[in-house]
N, C-alpha and C positions, 0 to 999 in steps of 0.2 A: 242756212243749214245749221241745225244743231252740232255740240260740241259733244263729242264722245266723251263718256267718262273712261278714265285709264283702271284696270282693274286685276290685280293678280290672284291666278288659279293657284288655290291651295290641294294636295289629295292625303286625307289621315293615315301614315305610312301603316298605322292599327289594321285599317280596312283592306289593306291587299290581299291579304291572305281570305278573305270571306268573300261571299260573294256581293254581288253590287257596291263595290268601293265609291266612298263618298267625294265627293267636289265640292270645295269653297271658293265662294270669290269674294275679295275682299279689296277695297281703295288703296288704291299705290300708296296713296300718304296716310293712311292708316296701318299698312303694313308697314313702309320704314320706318314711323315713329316707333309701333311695336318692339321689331328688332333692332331700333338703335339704343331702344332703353333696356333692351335685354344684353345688350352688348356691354353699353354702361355698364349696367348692372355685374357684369361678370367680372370687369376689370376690374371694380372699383371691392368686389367681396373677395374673387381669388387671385388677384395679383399685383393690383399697386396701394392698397390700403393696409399698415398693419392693423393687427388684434391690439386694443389695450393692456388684454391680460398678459399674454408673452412679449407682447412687443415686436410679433416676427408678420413678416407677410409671408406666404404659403408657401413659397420657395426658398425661403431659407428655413420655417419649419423642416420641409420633405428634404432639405441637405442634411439635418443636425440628426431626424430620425434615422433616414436611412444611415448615416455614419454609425448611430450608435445600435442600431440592430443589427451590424457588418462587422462590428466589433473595435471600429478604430478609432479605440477610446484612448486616453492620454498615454495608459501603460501600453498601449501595442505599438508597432513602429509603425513611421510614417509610409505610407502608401500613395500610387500616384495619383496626383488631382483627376485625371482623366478618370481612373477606376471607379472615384466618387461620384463624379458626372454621368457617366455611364449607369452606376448605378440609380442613381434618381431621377435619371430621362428614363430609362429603362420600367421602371413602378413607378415613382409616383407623379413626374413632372415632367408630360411630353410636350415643352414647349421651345426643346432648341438647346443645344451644351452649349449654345454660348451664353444665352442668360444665366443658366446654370453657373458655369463657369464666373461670371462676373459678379452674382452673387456671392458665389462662396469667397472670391478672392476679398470681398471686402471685410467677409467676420476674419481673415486674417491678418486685415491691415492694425496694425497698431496706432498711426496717423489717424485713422478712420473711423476707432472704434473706443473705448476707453477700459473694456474688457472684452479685448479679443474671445470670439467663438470657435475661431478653429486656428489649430498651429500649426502655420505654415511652414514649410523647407523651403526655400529656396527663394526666387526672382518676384515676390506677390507686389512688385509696383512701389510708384512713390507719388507724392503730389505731386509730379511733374510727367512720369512716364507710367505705362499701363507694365501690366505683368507677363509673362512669361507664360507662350504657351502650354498648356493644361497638361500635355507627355513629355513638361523639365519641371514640375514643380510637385510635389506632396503635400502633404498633413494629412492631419488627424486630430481627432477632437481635444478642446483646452478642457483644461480640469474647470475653468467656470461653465461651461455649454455644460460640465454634466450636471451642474443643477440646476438647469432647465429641464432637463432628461431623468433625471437619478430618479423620479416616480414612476414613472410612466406604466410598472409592472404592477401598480397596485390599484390598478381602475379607479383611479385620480379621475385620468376626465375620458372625453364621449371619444367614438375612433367612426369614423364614415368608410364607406368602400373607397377604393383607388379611381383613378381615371376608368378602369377595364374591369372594374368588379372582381380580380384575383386576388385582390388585397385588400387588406384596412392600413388609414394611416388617420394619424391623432388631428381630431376637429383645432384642438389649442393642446401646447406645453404646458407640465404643472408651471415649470416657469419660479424657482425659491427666490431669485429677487428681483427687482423691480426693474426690468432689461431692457423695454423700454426708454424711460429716463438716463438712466445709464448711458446706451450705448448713440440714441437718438438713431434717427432713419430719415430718408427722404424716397417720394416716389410722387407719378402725375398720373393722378385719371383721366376719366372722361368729366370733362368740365370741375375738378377740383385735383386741390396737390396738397402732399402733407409734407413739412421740414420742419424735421423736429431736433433739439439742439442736445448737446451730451451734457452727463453730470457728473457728479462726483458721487461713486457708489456709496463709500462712508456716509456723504453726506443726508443720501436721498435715505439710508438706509434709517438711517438716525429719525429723519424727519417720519416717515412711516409708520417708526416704532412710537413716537410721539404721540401720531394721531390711532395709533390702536387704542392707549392710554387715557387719550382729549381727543373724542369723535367731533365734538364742536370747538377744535380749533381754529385758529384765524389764520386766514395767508401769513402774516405779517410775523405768529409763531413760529411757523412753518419754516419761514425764510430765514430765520435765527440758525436752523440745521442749514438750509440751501439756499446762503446768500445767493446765487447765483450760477447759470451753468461753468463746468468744469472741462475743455478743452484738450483733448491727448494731444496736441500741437503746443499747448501753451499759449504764451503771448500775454495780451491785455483785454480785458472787456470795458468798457465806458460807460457810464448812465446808467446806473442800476435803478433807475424811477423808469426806466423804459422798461426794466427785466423784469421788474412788479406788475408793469399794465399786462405781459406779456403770462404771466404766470397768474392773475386774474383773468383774464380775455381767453385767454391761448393761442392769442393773435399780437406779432409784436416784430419788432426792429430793433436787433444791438447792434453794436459799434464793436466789432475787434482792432487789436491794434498788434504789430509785431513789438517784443520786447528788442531793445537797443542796449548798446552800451557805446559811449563817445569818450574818444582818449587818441594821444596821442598813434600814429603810427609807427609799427615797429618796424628799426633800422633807418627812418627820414630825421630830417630834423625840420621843423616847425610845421611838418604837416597832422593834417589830423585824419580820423577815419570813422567812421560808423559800422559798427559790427552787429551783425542781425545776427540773434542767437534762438528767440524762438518768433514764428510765424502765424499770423494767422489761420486757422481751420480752412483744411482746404487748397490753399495756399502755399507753392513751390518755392526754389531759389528760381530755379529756371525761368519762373513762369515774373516773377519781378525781374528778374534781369532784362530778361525781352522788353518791359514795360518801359523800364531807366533807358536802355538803347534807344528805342523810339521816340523818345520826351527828351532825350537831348540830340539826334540826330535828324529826325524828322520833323517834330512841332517846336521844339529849341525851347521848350518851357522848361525845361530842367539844365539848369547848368550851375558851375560849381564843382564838378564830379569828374575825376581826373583817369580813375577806373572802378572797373567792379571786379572783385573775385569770387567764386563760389569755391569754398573751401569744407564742405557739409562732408563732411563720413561716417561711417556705423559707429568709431570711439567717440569722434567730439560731437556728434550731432548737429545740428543746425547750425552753420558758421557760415555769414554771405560780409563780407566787408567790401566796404562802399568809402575807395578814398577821397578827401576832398584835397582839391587843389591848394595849393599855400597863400594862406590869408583867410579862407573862408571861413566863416561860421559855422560849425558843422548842427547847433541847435537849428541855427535858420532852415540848414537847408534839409535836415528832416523831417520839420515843416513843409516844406515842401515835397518830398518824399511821400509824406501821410500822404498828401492830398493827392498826388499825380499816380502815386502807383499802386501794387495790391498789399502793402506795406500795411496799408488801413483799408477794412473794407467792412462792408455790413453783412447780416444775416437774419434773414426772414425767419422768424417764430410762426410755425401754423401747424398746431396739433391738434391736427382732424386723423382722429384715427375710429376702427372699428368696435364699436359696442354695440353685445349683441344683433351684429350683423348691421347695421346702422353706421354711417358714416357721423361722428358727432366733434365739433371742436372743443377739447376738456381744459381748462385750468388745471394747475401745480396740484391743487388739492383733491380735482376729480378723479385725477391721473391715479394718486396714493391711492385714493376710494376703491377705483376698479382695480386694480390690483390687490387690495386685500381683500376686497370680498373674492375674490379667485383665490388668494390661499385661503380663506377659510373653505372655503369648499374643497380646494384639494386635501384640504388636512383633514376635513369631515370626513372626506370619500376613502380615505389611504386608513386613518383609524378606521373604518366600518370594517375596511375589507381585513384590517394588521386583526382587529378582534373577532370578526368570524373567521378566520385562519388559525387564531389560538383556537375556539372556541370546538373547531373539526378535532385539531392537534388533541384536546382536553378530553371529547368524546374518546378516541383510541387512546388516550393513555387510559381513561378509567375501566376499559373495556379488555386491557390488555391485566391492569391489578386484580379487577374479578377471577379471569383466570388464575393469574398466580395464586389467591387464595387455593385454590385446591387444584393444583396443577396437573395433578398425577387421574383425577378424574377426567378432566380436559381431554390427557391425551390416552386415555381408556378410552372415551364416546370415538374421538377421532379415529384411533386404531380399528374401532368395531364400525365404523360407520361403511356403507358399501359403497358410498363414493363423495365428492367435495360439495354434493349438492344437500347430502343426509349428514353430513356430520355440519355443513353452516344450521341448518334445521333445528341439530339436537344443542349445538351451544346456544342460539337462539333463545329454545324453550327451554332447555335444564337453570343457562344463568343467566336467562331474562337477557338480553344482549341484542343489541339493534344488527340490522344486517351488517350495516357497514362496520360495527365493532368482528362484527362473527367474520366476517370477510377477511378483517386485519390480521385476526389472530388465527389464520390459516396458515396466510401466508408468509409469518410471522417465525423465522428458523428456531431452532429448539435453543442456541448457543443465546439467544436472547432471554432466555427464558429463567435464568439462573438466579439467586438468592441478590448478588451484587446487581444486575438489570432492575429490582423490583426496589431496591435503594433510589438508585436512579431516577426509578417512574414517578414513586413519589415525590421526592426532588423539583420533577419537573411537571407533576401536578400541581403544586404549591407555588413554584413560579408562575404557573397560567394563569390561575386564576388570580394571583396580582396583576398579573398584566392585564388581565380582561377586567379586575376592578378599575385600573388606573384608563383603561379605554373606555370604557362606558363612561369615566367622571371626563372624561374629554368632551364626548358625544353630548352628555347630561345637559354640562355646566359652558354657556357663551366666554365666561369671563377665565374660564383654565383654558378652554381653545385657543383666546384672543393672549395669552402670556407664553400659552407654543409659539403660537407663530412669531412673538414678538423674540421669545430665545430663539428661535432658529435664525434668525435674519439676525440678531444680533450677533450670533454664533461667524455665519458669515460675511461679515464686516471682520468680525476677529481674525479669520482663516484667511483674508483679503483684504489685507487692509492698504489704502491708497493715498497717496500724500496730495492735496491741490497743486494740479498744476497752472491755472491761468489764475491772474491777480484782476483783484477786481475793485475796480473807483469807483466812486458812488455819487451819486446824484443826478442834476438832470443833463442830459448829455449836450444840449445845449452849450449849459454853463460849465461842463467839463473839457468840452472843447477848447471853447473861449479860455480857459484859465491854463491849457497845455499849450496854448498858439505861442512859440519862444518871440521874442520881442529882438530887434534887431535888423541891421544890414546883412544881408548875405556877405557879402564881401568886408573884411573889418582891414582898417588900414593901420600899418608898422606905427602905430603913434606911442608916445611915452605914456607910459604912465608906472603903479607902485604896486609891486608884491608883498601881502600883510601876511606876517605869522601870529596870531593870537597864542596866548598864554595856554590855552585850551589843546592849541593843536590844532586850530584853523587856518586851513589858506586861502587866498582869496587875492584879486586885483581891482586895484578901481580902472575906470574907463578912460581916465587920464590922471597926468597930476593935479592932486586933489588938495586944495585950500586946506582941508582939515579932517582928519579920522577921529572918530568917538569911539568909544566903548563899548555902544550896547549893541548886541542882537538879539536873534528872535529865535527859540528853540523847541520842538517838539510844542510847538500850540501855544508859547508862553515867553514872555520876556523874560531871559535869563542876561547876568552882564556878563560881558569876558574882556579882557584889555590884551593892547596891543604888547605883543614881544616882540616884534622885529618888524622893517620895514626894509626893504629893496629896490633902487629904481629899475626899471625893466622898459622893454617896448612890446607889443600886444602881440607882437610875433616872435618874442626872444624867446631865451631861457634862463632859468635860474636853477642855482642847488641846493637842495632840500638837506639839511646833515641830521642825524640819528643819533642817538644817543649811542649804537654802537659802532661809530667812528668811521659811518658810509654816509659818503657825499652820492649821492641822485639827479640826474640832470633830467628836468621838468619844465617842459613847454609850460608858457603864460596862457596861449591862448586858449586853452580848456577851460582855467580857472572860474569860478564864475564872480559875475561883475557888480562889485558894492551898490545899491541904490543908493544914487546923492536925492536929499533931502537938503530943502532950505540952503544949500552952502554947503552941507557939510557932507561927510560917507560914511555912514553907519558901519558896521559890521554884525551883520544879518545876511544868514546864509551859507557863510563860507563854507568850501567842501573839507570832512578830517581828511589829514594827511594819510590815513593809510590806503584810502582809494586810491591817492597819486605814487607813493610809495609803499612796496611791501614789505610789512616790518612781523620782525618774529615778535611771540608772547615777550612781552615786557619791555618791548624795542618802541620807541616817540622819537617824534622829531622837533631838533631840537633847537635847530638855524637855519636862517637862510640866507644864501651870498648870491650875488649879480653872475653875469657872465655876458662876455664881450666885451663892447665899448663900457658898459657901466661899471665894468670891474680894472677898467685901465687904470695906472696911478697908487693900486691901495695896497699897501703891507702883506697882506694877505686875510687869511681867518684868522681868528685868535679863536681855540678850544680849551678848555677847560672841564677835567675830570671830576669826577666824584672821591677819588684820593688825594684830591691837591696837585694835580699834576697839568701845566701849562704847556700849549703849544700854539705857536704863530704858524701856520701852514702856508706858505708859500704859494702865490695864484698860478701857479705852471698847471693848470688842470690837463689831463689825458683829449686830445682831441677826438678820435674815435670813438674810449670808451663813455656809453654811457652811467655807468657806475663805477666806484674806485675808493679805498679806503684813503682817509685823511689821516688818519694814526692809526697809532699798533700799539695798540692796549693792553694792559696785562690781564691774568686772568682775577675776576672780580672786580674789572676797574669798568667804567662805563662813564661817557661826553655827560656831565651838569646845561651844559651851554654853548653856543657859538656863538660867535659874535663877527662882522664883518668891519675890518679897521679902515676908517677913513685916509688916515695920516695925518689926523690931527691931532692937539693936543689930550692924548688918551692914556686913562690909568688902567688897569687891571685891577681886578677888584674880587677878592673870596669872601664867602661868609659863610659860617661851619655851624652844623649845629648845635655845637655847643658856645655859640651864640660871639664867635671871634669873629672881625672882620680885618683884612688884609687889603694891603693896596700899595703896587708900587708902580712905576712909569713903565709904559711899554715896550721902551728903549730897551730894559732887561734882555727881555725875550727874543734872540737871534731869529729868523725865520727860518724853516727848514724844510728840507721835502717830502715826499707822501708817505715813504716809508720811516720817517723819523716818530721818536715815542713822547718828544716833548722832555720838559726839564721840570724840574722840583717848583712847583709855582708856590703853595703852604702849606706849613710844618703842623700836623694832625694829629691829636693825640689820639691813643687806641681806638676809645668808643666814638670819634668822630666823625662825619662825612660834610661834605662838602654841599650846600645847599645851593649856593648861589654862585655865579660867576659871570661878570660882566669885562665889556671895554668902556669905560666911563668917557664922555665928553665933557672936560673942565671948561672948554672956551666956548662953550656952544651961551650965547646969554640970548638966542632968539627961542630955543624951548625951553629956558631957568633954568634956576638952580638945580641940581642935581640932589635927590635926596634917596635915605637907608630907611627901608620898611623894614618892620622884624616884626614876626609874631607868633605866638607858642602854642596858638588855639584858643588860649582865655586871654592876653593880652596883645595890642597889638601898639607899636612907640615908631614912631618918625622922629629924624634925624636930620639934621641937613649932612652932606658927604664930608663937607669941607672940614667940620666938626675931627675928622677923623685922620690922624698924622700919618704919613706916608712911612714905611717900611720896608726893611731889604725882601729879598725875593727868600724862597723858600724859608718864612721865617713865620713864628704861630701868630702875629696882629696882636688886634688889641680889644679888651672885650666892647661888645656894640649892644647887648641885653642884660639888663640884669633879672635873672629868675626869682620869680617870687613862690611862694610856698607851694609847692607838689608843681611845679614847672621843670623840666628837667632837660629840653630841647625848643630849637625852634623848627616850626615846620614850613615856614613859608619865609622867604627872605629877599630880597629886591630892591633896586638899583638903578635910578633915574629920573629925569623930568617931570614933574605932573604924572605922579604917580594915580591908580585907578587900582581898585580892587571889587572884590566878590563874596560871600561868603559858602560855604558848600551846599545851601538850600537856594543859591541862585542870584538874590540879594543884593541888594549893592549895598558896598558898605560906605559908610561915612569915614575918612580916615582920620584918624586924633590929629588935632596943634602940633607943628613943630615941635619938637623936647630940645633943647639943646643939649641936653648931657645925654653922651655920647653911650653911658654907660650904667643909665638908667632904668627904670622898671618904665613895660608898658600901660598903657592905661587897659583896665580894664574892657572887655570888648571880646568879643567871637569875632575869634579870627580870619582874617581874609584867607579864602582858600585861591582865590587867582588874584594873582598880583603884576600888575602892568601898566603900561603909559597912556596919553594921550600925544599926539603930533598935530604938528603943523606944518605946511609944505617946508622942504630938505632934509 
């Protein structure tokens, strides 16, 4: 038996009304292909695909219209979200207040957008939670949505009927910048989806106005305005060789990353913490917190992590601290963090949006394309209409001045005319007068009519037809259209102007990876090792004790030298005190520091973090020593400080248990720490050297210890214009780092000394000279005090230091002078 074919009856709903209405029959599978491709079809032109030109998909067009023909533009007050909804299910969007609803909530997220479209009152949601029913929430349009809007009266662009043919509403927005790029959007059709990523308005704008400029620009110019997308969340993006293929193709994959900061926690001692300050796009506290729970409680992949707080408010913003347990790595384990949770995540580039009704996927550059050639059209269509509006305006003033020529005849014909139809007739034909002039000057009151009105007319004759010259040289000339549009958009950039917020690494994401993966044990164990302070004002620890520390590091892309100032023994979980030139001692976990690379034997210094990330120091405030604390500080005298007036103190190691900061002396005003030094209790001198080129030195013994409120005692005798350059605790017995020697140098000369050269003297008493100045030398600027000295000079350089001089009180050798002057060590 044959197979029935399946067949659906069609009837032309045209033919009901006539008689003999028509019947089709048509294949099952030829009708649902039909209607599934007309269904595509629908979703993919009015409701999940933006326009390139505005950047909007039709329902948040028909939100932004209907606000602003409702009137609740920026200056009106805020009105209820529902009222808005209601109004645009109502005319032009009957597809449900809650898409409604969920659309408009997103042009008020500031997370979500990077120039909000509508401003919000109240509850509009967070990356973690949805918003507040539509009868607790209002807005009303942002002052940027009205320049998507601000034309729309000047028959810029096409307007179609409504859903119900009562209405028109606008085919596309003039749309004055580039809203799209900007704000980015996402939506899924039938069989395709677009996610498109946000920018940097400034930037995109800049790049725009560029290719108005250079039509045959290259990506790669382009990218010079917009290195890359611009995220209202912030964070970090990765691989910018992915955001090129992405911005060629318009198909692509970045790498976000949350920005971090690692530092000690506040109020513990040797713990540390990770503080999330901005987040990935997208991307909650909530929604990582849930992640870290799960990853250490269910898969046990994440551990290390002792708690989580989310501390995020409307003042500080973004704040999720993640404490680590004591001992842990906190680099390692946000290493691990990236990987495990939404800390790091990717984002699909697919900018398929609508061109001329076409779904098409555009590149960086096609993108700017269609968008400008949409304002030049809106700006063609707004000038035609701005210059036939003068052009009508020009007709009745000219038609209004005829009359006034002979006015008194004007209104003779009008008084005799027997009605408004014989006296339009007779101005017509007596002063030659179009109707529509004759019509004006009807109804035209007399009080207008007067000697001052025809001042006036003229006036504003003579302006039209500038204006209507300067519109036609619009119209005319492509290359004055193409420098409007380029001042208007420049204009708002100016009116708008946006700072970057997400930071962006470059290269290939691969190798950007690979080079952020921190190196290390999660878990770091209490082992010994050395806190280094360089001359510069670097801190730093090696990973244990270290056979030998050098001099050089590595800075801003380039080997720069710097030498060691102090050295402290410490364990990877202690602390140490950081002291300041203004008489505040800091107490400063080791294990943040970061960790010297030993090469060959030895630990460079390369890398050290400056002191002011670990301590916060006011304008003109360095630090200036640094002492042990615990077990490593058992046994020692205390600090020895030394001011910039001459003024000596041994600080006593009774440090405050609880506080973490506490002044070491009380200084006078204008007086401020040259040095600190940490006394062994060995055989140690004190040692000044002024710049005017005296050096002082007497035995430690002098100096009583004293407590934290004491101000120290007269250490050397200064005359007027003096200060104090140098101040050390010298080791005389130390013969496993040498001799001890006296660097001095004035800027043109720089003379080494051995110490011992140099006779001991009483305490508060002026030395004895240690430079002798040569012609237009008149101080020294750099001065220094110990072992296997190392220096620098202010272009980075290392310097060669001169021979031994033995006279104590001689000129330097010639030479540019070392601007950092410091040691070299060997382990103790």
């Amino acid at each position: 038996m044959a197979r029935r074919k399946s067949t659906v009856t069609r009837v032309d709903p045209s033919a009901f009304d006539q008689p003999g209405a028509q019947v089709f029959e048509n294949p099952v599978k030829t009708e649902m292909e039909d209607s599934y491709l007309e269904y595509a079809y629908s979703v993919i032109h009015s409701r999940a695909l933006p326009d390139a030109r505005d950047g909007l998909k039709p329902v948040h067009r028909r939100i932004l219209y209907s606000m602003n023909q409702n009137g609740y533009r920026p200056t009106h007050a805020y009105v209820k979200s529902s009222r808005v909804v209601g109004d645009v299910m109502g005319r032009y969007h009957p597809h449900g207040d809650t898409a409604i609803y969920d659309a408009m909530v997103r042009l008020a997220q500031d997370f979500s957008m990077n120039v909000p479209l509508v401003d919000g009152h109240g509850n509009f949601g967070s990356p973690d939670d949805g918003p507040a029913a539509s009868r607790y929430t209002e807005a009303r349009m942002s002052p940027e949505a009205m320049l998507l809007v601000g034309e729309l009266g000047e028959e810029t662009v096409d307007f179609r009927p409504n859903y119900d043919g009562s209405l028109e509403e606008p085919t596309v927005l003039p749309a004055a910048f580039p809203n799209l790029l900007v704000n980015g959007t996402s939506g899924i059709a039938v069989g395709m989806a677009t996610n498109m990523i946000p920018h940097n308005l400034g930037e995109v704008i800049a790049a725009a106005r560029w290719l108005i400029t250079h039509p045959g620009a290259s990506l790669d110019k382009l990218m010079e305005f917009v290195p890359g997308p611009d995220l209202p969340t912030g964070g970090m993006l990765l691989g910018l060789d992915e955001v090129r293929r992405a911005y060629e193709t318009g198909r692509g994959v970045v790498r976000m990353r949350a920005q971090v900061q690692t530092g000690p926690l506040e109020g513990s001692r040797g713990r540390q913490a990770i503080t999330v300050t901005e987040l990935p796009y997208g991307v909650g506290p909530e929604k990582v917190i849930e992640k870290i729970t799960d990853e250490v409680n269910k898969s046990k992949r994440l551990t290390g992590i002792a708690d989580v707080k989310d501390l995020t408010d409307r003042e500080n913003g973004t704040r999720l601290v993640i404490e680590c347990k004591v001992g842990v790595n906190p680099q390692a384990l946000l290493a691990d963090l990236y990987r495990l949770t939404p800390l790091e995540q990717s984002f699909g580039i697919n900018n398929l949006v609508l061109v001329d009704g076409k779904p098409r996927t555009l590149g960086l550059k096609e993108l700017l394309e269609v968008f400008l050639a949409h304002r030049y059209e809106v700006v063609t269509r707004r000038t035609r209409y701005r210059r036939r509006k003068r052009e009508e305006r020009l007709h009745l003033v000219e038609g209004l001045l005829k009359a006034l020529l002979d006015i008194d005849k004007v209104i003779r014909l009008i008084r005799g005319s027997d009605n408004a139809q014989a006296a339009k007739d007779g101005l017509m034909k007596q002063f030659k007068l179009s109707e529509i002039q004759a019509t004006y000057i009807l109804d035209t009151p007399l009080r207008r009519l007067t000697k001052y009105d025809k001042i006036e007319l003229e006036a504003e004759q003579e302006r039209l037809r500038e204006e209507i010259a300067e519109l036609s040289t619009i119209l005319d000339d492509d290359t004055v259209l193409k420098k409007l549009v380029s001042k208007e958009l420049g204009q708002i950039a100016k009116d708008f102007p946006t700072e970057r917020r997400t930071a962006l690494v470059d290269g290939d994401l691969k190798e950007v990876l690979a080079a952020s993966k921190p190196a290390g044990p999660l878990e770091i164990a209490d082992d010994p090792c050395q806190v280094i302070l360089s001359a510069t004002g670097l801190v730093a620890r090696t990973a244990a004790e270290s056979e030998e520390v050098t001099e050089t590091r590595r800075r801003s892309g380039r080997v720069r030298h710097d030498a060691v100032a102090a050295v402290v023994h410490s364990t990877a979980r202690g602390q140490v005190l950081l002291v300041t030139s203004a008489g505040r001692a800091v107490k400063t976990d080791v294990l943040p520091l970061p960790v010297l690379p030993e090469q060959a034997g030895t630990v460079s210094l390369r890398g050290g973090m400056p002191a002011r990330e670990l301590v916060p120091l006011a304008k003109g405030e360095r630090v200036v020593g640094i002492a042990p604390l615990g077990e490593q500080a058992a046994g020692s005298p205390g600090l020895a400080l030394g001011t910039r007036r001459g003024v000596v103190k041994v600080c006593a190691p009774e440090w405050p248990v609880r506080a973490d900061e506490f002044d070491v002396i009380s200084l006078k005003d204008g007086d401020e720490v040259v040095a600190a030094s940490w006394l062994t209790g060995g055989a140690e001198t004190f040692a000044f050297v002024s710049s005017q080129a005296a050096l002082l030195r007497f035995d430690a013994s002098l100096v009583r210890p004293q407590g934290l409120k004491g101000g120290g005692m007269a250490g050397m005798n200064l005359s007027a214009d003096a200060h104090v350059v140098f101040f050390g605790a010298i080791r005389t017995d130390d013969a496993e780092h040498g001799e001890p020697m006296v660097v001095t140098a004035t800027g043109s000369s720089v003379k080494m000394t051995p110490f011992a050269e140099y006779p001991a003297k009483g305490r508060a008493t002026a030395g004895v000279r240690a430079h002798r100045f040569l012609k237009g030398e008149n101080e020294l600027v750099v001065a220094w005090i110990g072992p296997r000295p190392a220096g620098s000079a202010k272009n980075g350089d290392a310097v060669e230091l001169p021979e031994p001089d033995p006279r104590r009180d001689g000129s330097g050798a010639a030479h540019p002078g070392p601007d950092v002057v410091g040691h070299m060590i060997e382990r103790g």
